[in-house]
TIVEX-90595 format. One record per residue (C-alpha): residue number from 1; chain; x, y, z. Coordinates in Angstrom, 3 decimals. Each point is the difference from the previous one (the first is absolute). Layout:
<pts>
{NUM 'A' {X Y Z}}
...
</pts>
This chain:
<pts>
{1 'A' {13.900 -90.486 118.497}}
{2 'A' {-2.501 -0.598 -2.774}}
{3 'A' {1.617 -3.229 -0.996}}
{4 'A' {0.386 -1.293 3.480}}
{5 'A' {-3.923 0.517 0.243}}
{6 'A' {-0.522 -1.705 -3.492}}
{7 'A' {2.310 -2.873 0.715}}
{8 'A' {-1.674 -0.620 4.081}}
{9 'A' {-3.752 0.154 -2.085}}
{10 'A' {1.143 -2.634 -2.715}}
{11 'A' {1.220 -2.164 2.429}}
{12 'A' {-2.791 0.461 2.169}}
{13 'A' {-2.558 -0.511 -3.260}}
{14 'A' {2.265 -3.193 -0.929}}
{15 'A' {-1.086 -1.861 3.710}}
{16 'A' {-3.512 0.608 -0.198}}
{17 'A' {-1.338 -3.846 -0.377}}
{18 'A' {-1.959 -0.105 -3.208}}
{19 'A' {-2.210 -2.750 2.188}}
{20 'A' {-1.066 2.710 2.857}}
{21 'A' {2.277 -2.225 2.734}}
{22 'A' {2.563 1.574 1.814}}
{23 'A' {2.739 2.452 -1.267}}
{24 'A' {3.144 -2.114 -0.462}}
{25 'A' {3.311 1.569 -0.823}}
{26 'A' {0.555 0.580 -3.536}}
{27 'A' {0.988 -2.316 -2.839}}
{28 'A' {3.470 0.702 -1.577}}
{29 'A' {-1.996 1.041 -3.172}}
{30 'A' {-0.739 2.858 2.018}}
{31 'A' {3.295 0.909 0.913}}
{32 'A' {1.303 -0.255 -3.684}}
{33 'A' {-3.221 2.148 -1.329}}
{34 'A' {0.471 2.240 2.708}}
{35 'A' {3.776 0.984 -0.409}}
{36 'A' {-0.532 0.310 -3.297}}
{37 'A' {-2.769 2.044 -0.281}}
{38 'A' {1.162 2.481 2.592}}
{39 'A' {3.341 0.137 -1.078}}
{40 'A' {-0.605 2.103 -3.127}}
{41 'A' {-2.417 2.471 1.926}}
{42 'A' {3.239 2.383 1.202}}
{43 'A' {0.917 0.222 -3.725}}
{44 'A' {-3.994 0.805 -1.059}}
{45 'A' {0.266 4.135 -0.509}}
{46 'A' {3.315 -0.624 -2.462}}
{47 'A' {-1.599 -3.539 -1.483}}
{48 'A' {-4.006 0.564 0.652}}
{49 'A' {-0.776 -2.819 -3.263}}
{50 'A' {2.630 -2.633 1.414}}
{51 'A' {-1.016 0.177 3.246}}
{52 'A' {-4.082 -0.381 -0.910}}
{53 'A' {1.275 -2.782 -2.380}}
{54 'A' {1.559 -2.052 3.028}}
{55 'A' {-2.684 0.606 2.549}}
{56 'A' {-2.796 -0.943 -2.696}}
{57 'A' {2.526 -2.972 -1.310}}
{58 'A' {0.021 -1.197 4.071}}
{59 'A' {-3.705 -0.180 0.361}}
{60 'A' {-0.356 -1.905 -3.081}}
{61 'A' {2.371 -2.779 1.756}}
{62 'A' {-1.480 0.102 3.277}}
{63 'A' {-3.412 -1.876 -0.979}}
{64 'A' {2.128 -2.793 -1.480}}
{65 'A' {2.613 -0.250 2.728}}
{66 'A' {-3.056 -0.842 2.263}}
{67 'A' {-0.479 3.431 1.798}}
{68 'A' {-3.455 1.258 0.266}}
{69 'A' {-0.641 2.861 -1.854}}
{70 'A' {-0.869 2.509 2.572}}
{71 'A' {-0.097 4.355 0.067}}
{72 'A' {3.126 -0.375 2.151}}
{73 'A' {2.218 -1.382 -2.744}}
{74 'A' {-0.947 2.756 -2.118}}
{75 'A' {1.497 2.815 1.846}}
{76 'A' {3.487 -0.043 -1.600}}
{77 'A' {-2.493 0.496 -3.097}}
{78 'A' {-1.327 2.990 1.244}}
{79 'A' {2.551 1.790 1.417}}
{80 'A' {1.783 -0.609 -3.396}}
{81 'A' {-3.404 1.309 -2.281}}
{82 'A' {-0.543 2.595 2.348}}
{83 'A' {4.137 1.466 -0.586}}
{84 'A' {-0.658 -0.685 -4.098}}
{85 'A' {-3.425 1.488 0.630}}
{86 'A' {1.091 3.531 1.577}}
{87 'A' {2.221 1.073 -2.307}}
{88 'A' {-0.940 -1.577 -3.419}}
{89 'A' {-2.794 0.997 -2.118}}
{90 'A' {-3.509 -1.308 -0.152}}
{91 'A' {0.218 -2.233 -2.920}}
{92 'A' {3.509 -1.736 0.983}}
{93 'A' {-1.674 -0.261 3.958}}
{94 'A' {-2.927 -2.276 -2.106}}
{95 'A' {2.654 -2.211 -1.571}}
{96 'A' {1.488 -0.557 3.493}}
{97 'A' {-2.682 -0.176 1.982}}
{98 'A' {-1.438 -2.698 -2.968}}
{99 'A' {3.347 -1.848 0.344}}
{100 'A' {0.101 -0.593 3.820}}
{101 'A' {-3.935 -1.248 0.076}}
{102 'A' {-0.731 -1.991 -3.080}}
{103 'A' {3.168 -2.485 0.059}}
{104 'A' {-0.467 -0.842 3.988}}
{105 'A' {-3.607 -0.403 -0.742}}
{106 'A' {0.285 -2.098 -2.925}}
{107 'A' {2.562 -2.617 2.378}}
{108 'A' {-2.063 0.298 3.041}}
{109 'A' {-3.134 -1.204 -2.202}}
{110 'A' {2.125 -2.645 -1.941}}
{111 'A' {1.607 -1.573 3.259}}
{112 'A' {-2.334 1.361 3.104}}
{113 'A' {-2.826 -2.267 1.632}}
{114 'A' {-3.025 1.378 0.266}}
{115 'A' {-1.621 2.747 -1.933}}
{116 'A' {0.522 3.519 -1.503}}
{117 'A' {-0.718 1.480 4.055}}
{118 'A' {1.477 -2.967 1.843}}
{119 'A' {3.119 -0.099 -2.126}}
{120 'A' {0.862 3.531 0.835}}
{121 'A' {0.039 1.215 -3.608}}
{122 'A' {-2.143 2.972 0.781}}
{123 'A' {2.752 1.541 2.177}}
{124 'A' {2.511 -0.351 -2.496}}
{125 'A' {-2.343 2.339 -2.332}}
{126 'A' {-1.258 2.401 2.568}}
{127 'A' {3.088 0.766 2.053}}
{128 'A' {2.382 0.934 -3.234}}
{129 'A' {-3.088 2.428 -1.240}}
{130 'A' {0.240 1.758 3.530}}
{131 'A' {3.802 -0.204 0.138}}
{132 'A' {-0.261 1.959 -3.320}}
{133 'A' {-2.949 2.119 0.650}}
{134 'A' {1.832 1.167 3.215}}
{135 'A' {3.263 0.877 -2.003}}
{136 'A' {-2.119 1.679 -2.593}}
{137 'A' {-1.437 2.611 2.819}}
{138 'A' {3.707 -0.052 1.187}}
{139 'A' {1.505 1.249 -3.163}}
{140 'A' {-2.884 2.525 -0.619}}
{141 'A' {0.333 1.614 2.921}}
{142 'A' {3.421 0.750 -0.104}}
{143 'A' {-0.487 1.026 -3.575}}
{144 'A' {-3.125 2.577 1.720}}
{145 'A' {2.676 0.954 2.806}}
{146 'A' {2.582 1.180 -2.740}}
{147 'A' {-2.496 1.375 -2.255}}
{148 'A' {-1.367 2.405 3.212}}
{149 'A' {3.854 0.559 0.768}}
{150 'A' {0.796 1.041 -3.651}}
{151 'A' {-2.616 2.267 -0.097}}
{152 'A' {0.750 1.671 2.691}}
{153 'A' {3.838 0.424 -0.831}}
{154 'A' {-2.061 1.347 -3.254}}
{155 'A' {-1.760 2.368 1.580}}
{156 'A' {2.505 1.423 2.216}}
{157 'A' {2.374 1.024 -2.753}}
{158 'A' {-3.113 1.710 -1.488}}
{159 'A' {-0.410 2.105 3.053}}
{160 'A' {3.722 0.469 -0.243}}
{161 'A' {-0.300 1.268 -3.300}}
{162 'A' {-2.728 1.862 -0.029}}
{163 'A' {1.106 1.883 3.035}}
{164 'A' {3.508 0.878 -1.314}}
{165 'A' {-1.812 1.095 -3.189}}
{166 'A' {-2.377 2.177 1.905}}
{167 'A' {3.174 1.627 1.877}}
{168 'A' {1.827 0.887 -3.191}}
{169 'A' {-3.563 0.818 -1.185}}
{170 'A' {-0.021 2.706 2.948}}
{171 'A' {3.750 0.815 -0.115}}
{172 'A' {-0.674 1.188 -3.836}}
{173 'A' {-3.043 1.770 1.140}}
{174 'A' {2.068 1.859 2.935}}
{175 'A' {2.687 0.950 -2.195}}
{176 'A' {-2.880 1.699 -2.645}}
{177 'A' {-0.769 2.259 2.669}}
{178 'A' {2.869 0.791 1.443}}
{179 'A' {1.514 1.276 -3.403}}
{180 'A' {-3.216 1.741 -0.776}}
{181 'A' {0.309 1.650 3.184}}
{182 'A' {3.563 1.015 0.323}}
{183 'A' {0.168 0.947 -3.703}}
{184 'A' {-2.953 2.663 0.265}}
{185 'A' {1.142 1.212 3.284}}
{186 'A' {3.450 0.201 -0.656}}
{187 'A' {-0.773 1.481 -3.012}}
{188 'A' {-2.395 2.968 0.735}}
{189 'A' {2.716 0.830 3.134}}
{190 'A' {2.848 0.149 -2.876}}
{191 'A' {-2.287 2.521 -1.758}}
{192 'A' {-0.910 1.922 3.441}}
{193 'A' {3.344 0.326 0.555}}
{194 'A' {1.305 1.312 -3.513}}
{195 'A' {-2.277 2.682 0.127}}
{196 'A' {0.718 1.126 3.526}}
{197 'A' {3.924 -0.336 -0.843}}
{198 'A' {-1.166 1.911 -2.958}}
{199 'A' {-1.804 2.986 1.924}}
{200 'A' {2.188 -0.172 3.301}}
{201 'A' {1.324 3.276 -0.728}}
{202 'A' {-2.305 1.830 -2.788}}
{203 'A' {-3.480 -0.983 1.318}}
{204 'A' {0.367 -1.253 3.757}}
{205 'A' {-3.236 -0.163 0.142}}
{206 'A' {-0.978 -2.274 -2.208}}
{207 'A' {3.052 -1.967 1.161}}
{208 'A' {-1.307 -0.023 3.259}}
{209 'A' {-3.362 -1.560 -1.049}}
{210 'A' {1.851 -2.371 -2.395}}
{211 'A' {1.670 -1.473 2.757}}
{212 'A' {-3.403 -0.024 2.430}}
{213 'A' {-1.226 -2.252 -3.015}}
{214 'A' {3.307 -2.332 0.332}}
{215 'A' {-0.696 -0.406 4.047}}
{216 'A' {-3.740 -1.067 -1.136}}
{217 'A' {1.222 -2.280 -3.121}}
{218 'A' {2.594 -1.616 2.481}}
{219 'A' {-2.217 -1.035 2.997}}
{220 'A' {-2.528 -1.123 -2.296}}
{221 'A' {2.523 -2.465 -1.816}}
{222 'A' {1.069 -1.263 3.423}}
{223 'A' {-3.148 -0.476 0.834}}
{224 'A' {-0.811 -1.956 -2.932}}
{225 'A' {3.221 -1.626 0.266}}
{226 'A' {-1.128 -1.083 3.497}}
{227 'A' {-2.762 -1.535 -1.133}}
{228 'A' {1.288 -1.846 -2.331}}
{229 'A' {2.952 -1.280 1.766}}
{230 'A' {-3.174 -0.675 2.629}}
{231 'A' {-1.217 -3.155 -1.940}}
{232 'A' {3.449 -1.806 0.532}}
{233 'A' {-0.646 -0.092 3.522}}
{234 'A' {-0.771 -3.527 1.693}}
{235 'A' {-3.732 -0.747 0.780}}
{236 'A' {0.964 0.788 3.823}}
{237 'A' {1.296 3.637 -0.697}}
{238 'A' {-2.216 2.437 1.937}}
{239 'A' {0.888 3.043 -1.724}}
{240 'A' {-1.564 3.357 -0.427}}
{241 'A' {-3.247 -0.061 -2.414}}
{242 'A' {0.698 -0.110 -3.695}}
{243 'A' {-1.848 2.314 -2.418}}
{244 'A' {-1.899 -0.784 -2.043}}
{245 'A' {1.138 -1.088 -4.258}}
{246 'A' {-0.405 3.223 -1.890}}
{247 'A' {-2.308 -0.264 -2.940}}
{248 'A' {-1.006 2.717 -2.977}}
{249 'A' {-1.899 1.697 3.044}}
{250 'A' {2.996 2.021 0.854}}
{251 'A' {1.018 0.034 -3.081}}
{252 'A' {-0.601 4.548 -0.060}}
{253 'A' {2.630 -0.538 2.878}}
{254 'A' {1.937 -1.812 -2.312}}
{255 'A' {-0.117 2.483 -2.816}}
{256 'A' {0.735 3.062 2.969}}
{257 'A' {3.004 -1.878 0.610}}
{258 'A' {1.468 -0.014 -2.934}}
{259 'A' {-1.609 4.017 -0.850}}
{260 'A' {2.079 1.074 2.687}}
{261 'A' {2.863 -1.984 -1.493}}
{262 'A' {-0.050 2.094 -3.234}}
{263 'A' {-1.698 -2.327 -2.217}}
{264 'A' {-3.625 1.336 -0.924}}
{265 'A' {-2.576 -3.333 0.206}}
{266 'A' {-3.562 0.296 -1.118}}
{267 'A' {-2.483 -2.487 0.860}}
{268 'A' {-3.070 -0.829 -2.356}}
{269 'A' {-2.912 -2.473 0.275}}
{270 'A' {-2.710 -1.233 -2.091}}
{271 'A' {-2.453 -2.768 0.072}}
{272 'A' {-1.620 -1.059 3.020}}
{273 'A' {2.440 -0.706 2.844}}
{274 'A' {-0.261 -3.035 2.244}}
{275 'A' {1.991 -1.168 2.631}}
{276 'A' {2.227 -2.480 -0.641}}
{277 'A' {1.530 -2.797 2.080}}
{278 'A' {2.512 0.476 2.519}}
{279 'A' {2.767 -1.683 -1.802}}
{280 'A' {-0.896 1.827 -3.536}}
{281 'A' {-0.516 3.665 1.690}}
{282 'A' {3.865 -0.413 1.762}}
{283 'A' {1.204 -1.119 -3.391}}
{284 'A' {-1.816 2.731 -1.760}}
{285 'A' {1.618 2.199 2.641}}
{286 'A' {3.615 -1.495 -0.889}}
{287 'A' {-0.049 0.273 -3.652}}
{288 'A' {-0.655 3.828 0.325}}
{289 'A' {2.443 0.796 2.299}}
{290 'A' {2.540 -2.067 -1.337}}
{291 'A' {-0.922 1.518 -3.967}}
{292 'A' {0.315 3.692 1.507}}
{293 'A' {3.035 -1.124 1.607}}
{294 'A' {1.757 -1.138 -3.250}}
{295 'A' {-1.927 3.314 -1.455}}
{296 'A' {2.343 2.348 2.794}}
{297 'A' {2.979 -2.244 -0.418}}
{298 'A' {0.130 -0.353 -4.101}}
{299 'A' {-2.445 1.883 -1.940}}
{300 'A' {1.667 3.717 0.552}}
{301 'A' {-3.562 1.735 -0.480}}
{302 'A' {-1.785 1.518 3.160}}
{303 'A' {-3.495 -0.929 -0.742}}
{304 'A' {-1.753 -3.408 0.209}}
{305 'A' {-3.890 -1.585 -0.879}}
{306 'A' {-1.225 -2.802 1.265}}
{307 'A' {-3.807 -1.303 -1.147}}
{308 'A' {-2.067 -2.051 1.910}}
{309 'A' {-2.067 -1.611 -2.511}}
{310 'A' {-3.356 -2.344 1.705}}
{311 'A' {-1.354 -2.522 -2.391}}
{312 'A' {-2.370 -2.691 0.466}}
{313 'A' {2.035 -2.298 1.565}}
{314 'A' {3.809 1.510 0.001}}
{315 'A' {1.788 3.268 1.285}}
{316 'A' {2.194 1.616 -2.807}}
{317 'A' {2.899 1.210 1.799}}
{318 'A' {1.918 2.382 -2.692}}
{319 'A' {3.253 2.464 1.479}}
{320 'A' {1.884 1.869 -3.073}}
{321 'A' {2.332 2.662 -0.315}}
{322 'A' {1.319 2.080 -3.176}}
{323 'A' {3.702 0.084 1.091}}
{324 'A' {3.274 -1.448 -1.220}}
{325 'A' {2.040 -3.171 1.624}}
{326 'A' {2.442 2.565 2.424}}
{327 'A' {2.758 -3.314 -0.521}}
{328 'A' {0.211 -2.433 -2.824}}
{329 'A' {-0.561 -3.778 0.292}}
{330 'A' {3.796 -0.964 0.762}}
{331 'A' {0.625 3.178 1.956}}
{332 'A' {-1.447 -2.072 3.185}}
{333 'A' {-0.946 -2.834 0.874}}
{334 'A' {-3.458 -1.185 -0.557}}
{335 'A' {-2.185 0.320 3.139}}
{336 'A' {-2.629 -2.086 1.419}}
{337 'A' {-3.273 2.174 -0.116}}
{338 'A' {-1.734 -1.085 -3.034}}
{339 'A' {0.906 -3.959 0.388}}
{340 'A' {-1.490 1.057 3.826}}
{341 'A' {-3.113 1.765 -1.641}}
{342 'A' {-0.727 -2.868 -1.818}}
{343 'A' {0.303 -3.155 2.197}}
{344 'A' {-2.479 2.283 2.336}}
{345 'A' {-2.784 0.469 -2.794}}
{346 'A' {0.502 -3.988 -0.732}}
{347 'A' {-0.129 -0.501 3.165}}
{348 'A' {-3.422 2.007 0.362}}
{349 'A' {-1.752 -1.748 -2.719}}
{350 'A' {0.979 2.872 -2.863}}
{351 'A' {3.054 0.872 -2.475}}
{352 'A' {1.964 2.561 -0.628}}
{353 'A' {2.167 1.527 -3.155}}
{354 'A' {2.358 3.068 -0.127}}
{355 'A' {1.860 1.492 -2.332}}
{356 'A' {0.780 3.253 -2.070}}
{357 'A' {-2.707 2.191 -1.466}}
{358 'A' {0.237 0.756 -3.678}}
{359 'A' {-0.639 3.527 0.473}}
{360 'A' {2.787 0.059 2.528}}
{361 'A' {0.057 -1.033 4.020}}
{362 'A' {-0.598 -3.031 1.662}}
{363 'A' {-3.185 -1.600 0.741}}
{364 'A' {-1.264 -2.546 2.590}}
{365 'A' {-2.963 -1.798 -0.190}}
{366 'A' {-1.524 -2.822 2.282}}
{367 'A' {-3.253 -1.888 0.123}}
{368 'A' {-1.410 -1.049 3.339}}
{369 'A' {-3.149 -2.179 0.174}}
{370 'A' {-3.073 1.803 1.813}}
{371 'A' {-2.241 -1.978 2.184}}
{372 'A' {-3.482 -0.816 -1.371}}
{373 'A' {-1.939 3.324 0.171}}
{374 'A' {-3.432 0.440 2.281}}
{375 'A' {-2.967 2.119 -0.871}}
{376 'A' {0.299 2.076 3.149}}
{377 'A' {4.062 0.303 0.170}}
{378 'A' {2.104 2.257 -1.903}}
{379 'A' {-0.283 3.387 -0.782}}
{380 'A' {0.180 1.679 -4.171}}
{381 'A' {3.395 1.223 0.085}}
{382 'A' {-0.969 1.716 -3.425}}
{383 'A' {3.681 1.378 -1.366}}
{384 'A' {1.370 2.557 2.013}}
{385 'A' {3.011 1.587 1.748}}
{386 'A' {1.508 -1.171 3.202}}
{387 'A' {1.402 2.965 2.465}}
</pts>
């Protein structure tokens, strides 16, 4: 289509009178200029210099062949500058558009009547520079369109990414507190019911109020459970309420729990307490529970200290024990509470270390950051006894 328009405009350009008389068909100069011009403008994308050689070598002939050099003859000349043009680069789009203006200029001067305007040689300088300006804009625009369309290929793999990392970011999270959870429950209710095996017969009794404790240790697990297990519901789940995170608020409850277990927990605090943030206080909350879990489960001594240490900008979190290891390193496998206690205080900002006590037991101690204290919060814990 483009070369059937280029070829009708040449011929049309080549019957223009030069003397401002009537159109008369065209010469056969015309015809030979114009088939030859055209016929290497199909081939321009896979030979863009050949085909701006031929149209520029065609308008150099035309002046002396006797055709006026007019803007229509230079069409084949544009549509060929304007291919090279939108997808070469700046400097090479000069050389071209320099080739198909100066040569056709340079004839129509040397064998045109009349002067640098009448001649026509202005066109054949002006309408290559637009040709190649218009190419130009073509080929940045596409480059623009594929730059946008990269981008945004960019961008949605990031979003891709990030949320899949955010997902395993919550699955790892999830499974933290469901082993915290089911390990303390599961293992205060293995105590509760030891001792109430224990007394069935000799002390019914306390049997009896062994296994009251049990009932209470198991709803509260499935509660816990419950609300856990909650946050893998969709966005659109209506459920019931959830409660909620514990923190070291209940942390007494905590220490009744595992009292009633058999394991005998005292609490003490010094320094000024603060609050701390949500996600700190439930991993403060965690490490405890989970180190007087492993105290029940390993340490074969039925009494348990945990300090609560306020500094100036960090919580000292310190659980020990003075029992034994109940089963030796290769006796079981290794478990996943202390890797669990520590991604939690990384997570929170702190770090954590654990590890055997020289005088005998095993101690646990974790640093949580504090938030920045105020004048008119916080109360002087002094150093004192928790009930």
């Amino acid at each position: 289509m483009i070369t059937a328009v280029a070829l009708t405009m040449y011929l049309v350009g080549g019957a223009i009178d030069p003397d401002g008389g009537t159109a008369a068909p065209p010469p056969a100069p015309a015809f030979l200029l114009a088939a030859l011009s055209c016929a290497v403008l199909p081939p321009r994308h896979r030979l863009p210099r050949t085909a701006v050689a031929v149209t520029a070598g065609c308008g150099v002939l035309a002046p002396p062949l006797g055709l006026d050099f007019n803007p229509l003859l230079m069409v084949p000349a544009m549509v060929a500058v304007f291919s090279f043009a939108a997808r070469r680069e700046t400097r090479e789009v000069a050389a071209a558009i320099a080739a198909s203006a100066v040569p056709p200029a340079a004839s129509s001067l040397l064998f045109g009547a009349g002067s640098w305007l009448e001649s026509g040689t202005a066109s054949t300088v002006f309408f290559p520079l637009l040709a190649g300006a218009f190419g130009t804009a073509a080929r940045n625009r596409r480059a623009y369109l594929a730059a946008v369309e990269e981008r945004a290929r960019r961008a949605e793999e990031s979003r891709e990414s990030e949320a899949r990392r955010r997902v395993a970011e919550e699955r790892v999270r999830i499974a933290r507190d469901l082993h915290d959870v089911v390990a303390h429950h599961i293992t205060l209710v293995h105590a509760q019911a030891s001792v109430a095996a224990l007394f069935f017969d000799s002390r019914p009794d306390e049997a009896r109020a062994s296994l009251g404790q049990l009932t209470e240790n198991t709803s509260s697990a499935l509660d816990e459970l419950r609300a856990t297990v909650g946050l893998l519901r969709e966005s659109g789940d209506r459920g019931a309420p959830l409660a909620p995170p514990p923190g070291l608020a209940e942390l007494p409850a905590l220490a009744d729990s595992f009292r009633h277990a058999g394991l005998a927990v005292s609490v003490h605090r010094s320094g000024r307490a603060r609050p701390l943030s949500p996600g700190a206080d439930l991993t403060a909350h965690r490490i405890v529970q989970e180190a007087l879990t492993n105290v029940t489960k390993h340490a074969g001594t039925g009494a348990a200290r945990v300090d609560l240490a306020y500094g100036h900008d960090r919580l000292t979190i310190t659980v020990t024990d003075d029992g034994r290891r109940v089963a030796a390193a290769g006796e079981r496998p290794p478990g996943h509470g202390l890797i669990g206690m520590r991604e939690r205080a990384t997570a929170a900002g702190g770090r954590l270390s654990a590890g055997p006590r020289p005088e005998g037991g095993f101690r646990v101690a974790a640093e949580l950051p504090l938030p920045p204290a105020r004048k008119d919060a916080g109360t002087d814990a002094g150093t004192g006894t928790v009930p």
